[in-house]
N, C-alpha and C positions, 0 to 999 in steps of 0.2 A: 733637396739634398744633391749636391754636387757627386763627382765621380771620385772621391774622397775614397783610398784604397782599405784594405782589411786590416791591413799593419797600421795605419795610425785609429779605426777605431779598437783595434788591440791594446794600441799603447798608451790610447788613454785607459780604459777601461781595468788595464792591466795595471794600474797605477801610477799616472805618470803626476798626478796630481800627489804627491805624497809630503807635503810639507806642513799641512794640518795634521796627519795621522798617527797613529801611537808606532809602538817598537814592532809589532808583526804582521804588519801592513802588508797584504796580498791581491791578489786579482780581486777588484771590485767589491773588496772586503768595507774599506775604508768608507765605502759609499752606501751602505748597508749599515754603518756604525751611527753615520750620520743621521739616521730616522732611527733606526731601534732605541740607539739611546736616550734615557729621558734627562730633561728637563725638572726645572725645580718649580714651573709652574709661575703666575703672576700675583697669585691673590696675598693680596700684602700681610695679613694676619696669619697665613700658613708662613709666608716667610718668614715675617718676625722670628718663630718660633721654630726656622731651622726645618719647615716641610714635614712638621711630626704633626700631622695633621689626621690621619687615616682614620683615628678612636675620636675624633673631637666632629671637622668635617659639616659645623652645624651653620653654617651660613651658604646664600646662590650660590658661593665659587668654590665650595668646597666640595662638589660631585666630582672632581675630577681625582680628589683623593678618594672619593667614598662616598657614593652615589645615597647610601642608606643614612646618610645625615639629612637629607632633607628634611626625613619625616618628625625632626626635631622642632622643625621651622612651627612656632605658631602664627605667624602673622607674613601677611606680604612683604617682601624686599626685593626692593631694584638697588643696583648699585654698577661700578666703576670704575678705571683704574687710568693710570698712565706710567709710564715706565722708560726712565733712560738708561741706557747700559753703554759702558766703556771698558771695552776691550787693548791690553794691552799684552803686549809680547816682545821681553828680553831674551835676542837669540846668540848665541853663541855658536860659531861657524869659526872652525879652525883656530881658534884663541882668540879671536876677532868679538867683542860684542856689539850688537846692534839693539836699538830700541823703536817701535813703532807702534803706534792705535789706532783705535777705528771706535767709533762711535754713531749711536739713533737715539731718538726719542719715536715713541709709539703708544698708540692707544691700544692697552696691552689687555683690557679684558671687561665686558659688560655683563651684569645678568640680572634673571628676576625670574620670581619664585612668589610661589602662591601652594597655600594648604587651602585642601578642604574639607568641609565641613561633614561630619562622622559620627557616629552614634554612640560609637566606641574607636578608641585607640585613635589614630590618626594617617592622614594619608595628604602629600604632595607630588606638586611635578613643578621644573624647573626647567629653565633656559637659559644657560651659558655660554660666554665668550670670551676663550682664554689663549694669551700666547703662552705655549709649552715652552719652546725654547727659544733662546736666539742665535743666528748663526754670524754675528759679529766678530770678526777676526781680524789681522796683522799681522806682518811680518816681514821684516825690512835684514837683509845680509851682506857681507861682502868678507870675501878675504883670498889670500893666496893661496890655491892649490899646487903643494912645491909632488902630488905624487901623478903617478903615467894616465890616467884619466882626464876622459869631459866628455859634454855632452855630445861635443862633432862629433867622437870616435863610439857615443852610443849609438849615435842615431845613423851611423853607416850603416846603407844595406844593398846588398850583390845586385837589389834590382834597381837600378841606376832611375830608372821612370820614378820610383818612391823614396829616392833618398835625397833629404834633404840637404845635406853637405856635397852632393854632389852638384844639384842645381845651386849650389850658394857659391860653388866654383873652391870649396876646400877639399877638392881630393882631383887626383887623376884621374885617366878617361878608363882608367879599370874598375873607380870607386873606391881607390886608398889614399887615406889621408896619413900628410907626413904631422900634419901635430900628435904631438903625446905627452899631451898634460902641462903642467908648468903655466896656468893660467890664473887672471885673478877672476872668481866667480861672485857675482853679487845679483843682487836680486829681489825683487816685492811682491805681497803677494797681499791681496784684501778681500775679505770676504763678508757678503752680506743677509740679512735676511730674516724669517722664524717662521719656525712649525706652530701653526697656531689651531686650536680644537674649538669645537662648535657641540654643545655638550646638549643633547635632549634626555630627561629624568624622570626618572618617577619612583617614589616612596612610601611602603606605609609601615606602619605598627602591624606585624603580624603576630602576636601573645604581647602581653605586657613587660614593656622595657626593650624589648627585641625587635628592631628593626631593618629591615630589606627595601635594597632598593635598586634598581636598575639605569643603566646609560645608553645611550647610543650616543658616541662622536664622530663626528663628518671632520673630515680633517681637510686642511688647507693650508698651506704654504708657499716659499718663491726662498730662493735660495742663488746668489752669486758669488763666481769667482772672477779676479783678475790677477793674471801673471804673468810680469815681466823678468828676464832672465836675460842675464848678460856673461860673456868670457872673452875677459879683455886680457891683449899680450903689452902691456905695462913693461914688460923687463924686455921687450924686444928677442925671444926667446925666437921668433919665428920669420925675424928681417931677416930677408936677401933669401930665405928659403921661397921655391915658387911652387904655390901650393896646386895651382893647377897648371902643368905643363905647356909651355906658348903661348898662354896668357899673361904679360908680364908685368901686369898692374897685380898680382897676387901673391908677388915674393917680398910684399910689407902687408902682412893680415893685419890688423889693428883690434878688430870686436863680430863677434857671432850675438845675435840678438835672436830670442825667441818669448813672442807672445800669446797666452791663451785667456779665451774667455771660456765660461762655463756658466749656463741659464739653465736651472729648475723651475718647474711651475711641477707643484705635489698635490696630489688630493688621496683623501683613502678613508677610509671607515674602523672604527671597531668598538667593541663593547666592552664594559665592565659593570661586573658583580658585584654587592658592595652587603655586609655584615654587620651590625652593631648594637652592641648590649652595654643597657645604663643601669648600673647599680646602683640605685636611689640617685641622691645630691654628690654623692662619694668618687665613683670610678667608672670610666666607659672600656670596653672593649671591641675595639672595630678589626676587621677582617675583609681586603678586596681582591678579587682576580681580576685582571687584565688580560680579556681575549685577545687572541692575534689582534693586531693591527695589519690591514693593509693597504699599501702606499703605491700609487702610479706615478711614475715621475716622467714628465716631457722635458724631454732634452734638448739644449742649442749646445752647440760643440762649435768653436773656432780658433782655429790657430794661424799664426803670419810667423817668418821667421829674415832675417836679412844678414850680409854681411856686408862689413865696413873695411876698405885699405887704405894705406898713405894716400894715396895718391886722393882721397876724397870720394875713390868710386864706392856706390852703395850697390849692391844689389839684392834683389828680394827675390823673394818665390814666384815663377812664374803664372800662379791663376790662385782665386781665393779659394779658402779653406775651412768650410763652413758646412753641418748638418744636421741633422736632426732625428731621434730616436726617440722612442720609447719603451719603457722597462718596469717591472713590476717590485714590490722588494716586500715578503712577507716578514715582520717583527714578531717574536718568539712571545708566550704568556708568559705572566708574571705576577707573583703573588706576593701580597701586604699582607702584614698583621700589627696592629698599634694595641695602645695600651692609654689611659693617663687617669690621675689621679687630681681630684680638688679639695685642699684645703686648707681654711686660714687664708682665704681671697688670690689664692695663688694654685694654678695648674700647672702640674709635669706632664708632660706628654713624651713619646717613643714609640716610633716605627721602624719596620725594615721591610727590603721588598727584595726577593730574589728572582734572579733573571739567569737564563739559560742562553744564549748567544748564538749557542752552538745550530739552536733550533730554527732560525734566523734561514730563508730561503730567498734567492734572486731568480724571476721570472720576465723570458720575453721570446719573443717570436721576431719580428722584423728587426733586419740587422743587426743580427746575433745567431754565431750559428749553435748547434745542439753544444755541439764540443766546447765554446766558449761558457756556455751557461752554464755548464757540467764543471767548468774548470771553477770557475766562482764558486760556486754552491760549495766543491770541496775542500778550496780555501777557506773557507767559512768553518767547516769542521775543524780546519788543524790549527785554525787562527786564533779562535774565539772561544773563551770559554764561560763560565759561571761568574754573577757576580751576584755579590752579596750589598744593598744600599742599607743605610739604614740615618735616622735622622732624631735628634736631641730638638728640643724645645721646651720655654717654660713661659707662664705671663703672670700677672700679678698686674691685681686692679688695687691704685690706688682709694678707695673709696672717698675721701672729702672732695677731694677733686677730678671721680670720674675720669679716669685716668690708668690706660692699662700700657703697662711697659711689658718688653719682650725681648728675650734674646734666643738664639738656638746653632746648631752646628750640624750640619750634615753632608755626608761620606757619599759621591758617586761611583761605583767602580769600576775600573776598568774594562772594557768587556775581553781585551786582549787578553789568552792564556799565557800567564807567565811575567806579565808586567809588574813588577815592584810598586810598590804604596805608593812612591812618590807619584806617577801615573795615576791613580784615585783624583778624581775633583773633589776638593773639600773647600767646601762655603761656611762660612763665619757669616751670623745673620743679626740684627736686628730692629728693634722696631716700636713705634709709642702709637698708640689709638684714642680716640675722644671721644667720651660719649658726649652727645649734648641731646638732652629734655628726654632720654631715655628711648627716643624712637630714630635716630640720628647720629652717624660715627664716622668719623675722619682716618683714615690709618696711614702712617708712611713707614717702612719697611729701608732698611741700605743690609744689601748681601755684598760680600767682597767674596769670590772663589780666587782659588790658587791650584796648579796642577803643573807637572813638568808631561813633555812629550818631546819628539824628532822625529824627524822625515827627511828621507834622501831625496837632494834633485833628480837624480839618474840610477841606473844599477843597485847594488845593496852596499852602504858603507864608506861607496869610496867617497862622495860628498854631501856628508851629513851635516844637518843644522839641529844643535838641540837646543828646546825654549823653553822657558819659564814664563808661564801664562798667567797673567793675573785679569779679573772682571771685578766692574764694582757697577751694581744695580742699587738705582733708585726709584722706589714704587710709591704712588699717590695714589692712594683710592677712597670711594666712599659709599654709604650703603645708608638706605631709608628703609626704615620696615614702618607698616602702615597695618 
């Protein structure tokens, strides 16, 4: 780690990354959303059916809904997946719309499961390999900002040694800058990555029809940002003004350029409790807790930033800008209850899970003082509140032809207190499955999700981008039971 001052690991942490983030985005809130909140999981027959999985949950990849369907399993099963996801994002910045994507393919989930043999009732354990979510993103803007802000006049500060507009030669030798806004602001930002769970189980029949079962997930992840940001003077708003005095290549500004990078590497642990009662051939009812989770996140931080004049001169920041941290980030429990029903070769199924936000803690010790982590943590209370998920699903086995169709629908919420529905992820899902010779099954799943959000480049309000987020997920997988 460089000699990188306390004010820029403030300002990032503080949220200088906010262009992913929902409406009450606060100190290092956003970055805490991003691991607490879940994911719809990869296993393509939960998605088919919209993730209303929690009461059914009876195949390898379904521990991650409900750990106590294993012990439904009569027979061996290995299986596997692959998954493309394309992320898009129509953003809207000052009237201006812009469109951009970002897209992976990924080997999104393996596992295998094995029962044993009992005298009564039944008992399994299980080994799973799932990506939870993905953190695939975009986001491309520009337009004119005709009000008195920008970034140069954010990022001024009294100590000349850490102010970036002053080593960029936009202000005088007191650290005042004569621009005041009237800039054109544009900008990209791409984001890569997923949370992905590493699932150990175990299952049995404990009374008849009543099953329990237990998880442990080892978590693993990698997460990237990249941000480029520009304020170009287009309208000549700033010729013949000399922005840093006796310097006289600085009385034609042209463009302030700033770029950041942002490296995760995540690991963490936690466990879930998983409930489920089969009434005969007719109806399941499953029931799971989700222990804390917790998530170590190592951190690369780097930013460069430059300006550009008539005259062709560039200049950049005088030494690189690059470090590294480490930080803890506890995710609140959270409790499922499903239901479903079969009959007439056709299953409903319905879950929901409520989540507490608020419960949600950030931890660390190097490079962070008490009072920063104090400051987060209480962000966190006035930011974040309760959310209620819940998920629709149905399938239907064609019988002559061995043949299960699927559709489902389901509601992420917000974890933000205060955010309006349209904030809600909501996935439109579904999906066709095959059996072949009865021990043998192909499944492909397509989820489309839709959600709106905004996030300021700088300050609060004065340059907002609001987007309409759309994904569309394609899953292939396939499963042997022996």
């Amino acid at each position: 780690m460089n000699g990188s001052s306390a004010f820029f690991r403030t300002l990032f942490v503080s949220g200088f990354f906010l262009l992913f983030a929902s409406a009450a985005n606060a100190q290092g809130v956003g970055d805490v959303v991003r691991l607490a909140q879940p994911g719809l999981g990869s296993n393509p027959r939960a998605l088919g059916m919209g993730g209303a999985y929690v009461a059914l949950a009876d195949d390898a990849l379904g521990v991650l809904d409900n750990p106590a369907g294993l012990a439904l399993m009569k027979k061996i099963e290995i299986g596997g997946g692959l998954t493309y996801n394309h992320a898009s994002n129509t953003a809207d910045f000052l009237g201006t719309q812009s469109d951009y994507s970002n897209s992976s393919t990924r080997l999104s989930s393996f596992a295998f499961s094995f029962p044993l043999p009992t005298i009564q009732g039944s008992m399994a354990f299980g080994l799973a390999y799932q990506s939870q979510k993905s953190f695939d993103n975009a986001l491309n803007f520009s337009g004119f900002n005709a009000g008195g802000s920008s970034m140069i006049q954010w990022l001024v500060d009294p100590d000349l040694s850490q102010s970036i507009p002053y080593q960029l030669y936009l202000t005088d030798g007191n650290g005042n800058t004569a621009i005041n806004g009237n800039l054109t602001q544009s900008g990209t930002t791409l984001s890569s990555g997923s949370l992905d769970v590493w699932t150990f189980s175990g299952a049995v029949e404990a009374a008849p029809n009543v099953f329990v079962g237990l998880s442990l997930d080892v978590i693993t992840g990698e997460y990237e940002m990249n941000r480029d940001y520009f304020e170009d003077d287009f309208q000549g708003e700033y010729t013949g003004t000399e922005l840093a005095p006796g310097e006289t290549f600085t009385n034609d500004f042209r463009t302030f350029y700033f770029t950041q990078n942002l490296v995760w590497d995540v690991s963490g642990f936690d466990f879930r409790l998983g409930l489920l009662y089969q009434m005969q051939d007719f109806a399941r009812f499953g029931a799971a807790v989700h222990f804390p989770r917790w998530y170590s996140v190592k951190e690369e931080f780097a930013y460069d930033a430059q300006s550009e004049w008539g005259d062709g001169t560039v200049v950049g920041l005088p030494e690189d800008n690059y470090w590294e941290t480490e930080y803890d980030v506890d995710a609140p429990f959270s409790f499922s209850l499903g239901g479903s029903v079969t009959m007439f070769g056709a299953i409903v199924s319905g879950s929901a899970r409520l989540t507490d936000y608020t419960q949600s803690e950030f931890q660390a010790d190097d490079g962070f003082t008490p009072t920063e982590v104090s400051d987060v943590n209480k962000n966190i209370k006035s930011a974040l509140g309760t959310s209620l998920d819940y998920n629709l699903g149905a399938e239907y086995t064609i019988p002559v032809a061995n043949v299960r169709v699927r559709a489902g629908y389901a509601v992420i919420g917000s974890p933000y207190d205060g955010d309006p529905a349209d904030y809600d992820r909501k996935y439109l899902t579904g999906g066709v499955g095959f059996l072949m010779a009865q021990s043998f099954s192909f499944d492909i799943a397509v989820v489309r999700g839709m959600w709106k959000t905004y996030g300021d480049n700088y300050d609060v309000g004065v340059s907002r981008v609001y987007q309409d987020i759309e994904t569309t997920e394609f899953v292939v997988g396939f499963s042997a039971r022996f």
